[in-house]
C-alpha positions in Angstrom: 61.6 40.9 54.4 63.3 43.4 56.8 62.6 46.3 54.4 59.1 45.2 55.3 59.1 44.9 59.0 61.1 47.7 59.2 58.0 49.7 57.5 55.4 48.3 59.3 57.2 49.4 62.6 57.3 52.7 61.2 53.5 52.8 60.7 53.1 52.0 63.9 55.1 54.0 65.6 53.7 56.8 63.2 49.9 55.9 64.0 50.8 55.8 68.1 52.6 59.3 67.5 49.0 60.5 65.8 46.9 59.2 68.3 48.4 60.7 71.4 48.8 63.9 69.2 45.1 63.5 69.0 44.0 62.7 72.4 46.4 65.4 73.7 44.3 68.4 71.5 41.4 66.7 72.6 42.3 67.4 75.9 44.0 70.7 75.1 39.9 71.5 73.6 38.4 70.2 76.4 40.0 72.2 78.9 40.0 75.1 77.0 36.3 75.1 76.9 35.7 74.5 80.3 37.8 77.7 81.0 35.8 79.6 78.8 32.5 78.7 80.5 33.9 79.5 83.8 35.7 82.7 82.6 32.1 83.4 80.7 30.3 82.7 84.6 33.0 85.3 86.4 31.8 87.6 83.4 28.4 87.3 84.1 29.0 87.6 87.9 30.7 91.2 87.5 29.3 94.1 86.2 30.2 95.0 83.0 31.5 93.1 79.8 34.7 91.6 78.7 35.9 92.2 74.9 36.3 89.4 72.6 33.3 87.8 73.0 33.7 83.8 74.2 37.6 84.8 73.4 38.1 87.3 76.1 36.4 84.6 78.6 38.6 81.7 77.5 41.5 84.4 78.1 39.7 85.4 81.8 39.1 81.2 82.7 43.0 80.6 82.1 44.3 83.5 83.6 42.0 83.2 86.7 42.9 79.1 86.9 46.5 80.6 87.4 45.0 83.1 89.9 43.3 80.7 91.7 45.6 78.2 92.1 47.6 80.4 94.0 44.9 81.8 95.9 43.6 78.7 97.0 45.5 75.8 95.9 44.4 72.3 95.2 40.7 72.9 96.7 37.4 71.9 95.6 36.4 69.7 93.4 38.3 69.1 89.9 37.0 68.6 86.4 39.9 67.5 84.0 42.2 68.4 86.1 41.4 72.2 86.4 39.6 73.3 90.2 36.3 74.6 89.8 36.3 76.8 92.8 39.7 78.4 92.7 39.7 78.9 89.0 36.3 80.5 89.3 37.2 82.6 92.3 40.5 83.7 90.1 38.3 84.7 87.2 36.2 86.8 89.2 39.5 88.6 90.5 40.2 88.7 86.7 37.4 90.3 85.3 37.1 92.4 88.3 40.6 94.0 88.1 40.0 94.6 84.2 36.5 96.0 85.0 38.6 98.7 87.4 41.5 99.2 85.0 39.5 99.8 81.6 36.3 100.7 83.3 33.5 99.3 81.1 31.3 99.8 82.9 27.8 101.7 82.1 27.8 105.2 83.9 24.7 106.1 86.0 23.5 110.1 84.8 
């Protein structure tokens, strides 16, 4: 009978484990994309084009929430916990520095 409590606990315990495991990559996703569109925006709002397709805006979104929040911290509004503004505002810087650094850009004749 112990044997027996002693495994259900364990399934339990071993199902809680898997759903916060769950949730938490959920979340992980979720953020994840949302940097992505707002590294894809700063993208769009520079001239030029960043490499890796929807990779290289993920990488721009993260970078320039990072930039951002210490540009402007903890302003604007907040969508899962990541600020739209400052995080947009940081991509831009982003994409912009890369833009001068690698130059991308398309040459006028």
């Amino acid at each position: 009978m112990a044997y027996l409590a002693l495994a259900l606990l364990a399934v339990i315990l071993f199902a809680a484990v898997g759903l916060w495991l769950a949730f938490l990559s959920i979340g992980l996703i979720l953020k994840l994309a949302l940097a992505g569109l707002i590294g894809g925006l700063a993208d769009m709002a520079v001239p030029g084009k960043l490499p890796y397709g929807w990779l290289g805006a993920v990488l721009a979104g993260v970078i320039g929430g990072w930039v951002g929040s210490l540009l402007l911290p903890n302003w604007g509004p907040s969508l899962l916990g990541i600020e739209l503004i400052p995080t947009f505002l940081g991509a831009v810087v982003v994409v912009g520095a890369y833009e001068l650094l690698v130059g991308t850009r398309s040459q006028a004749p």
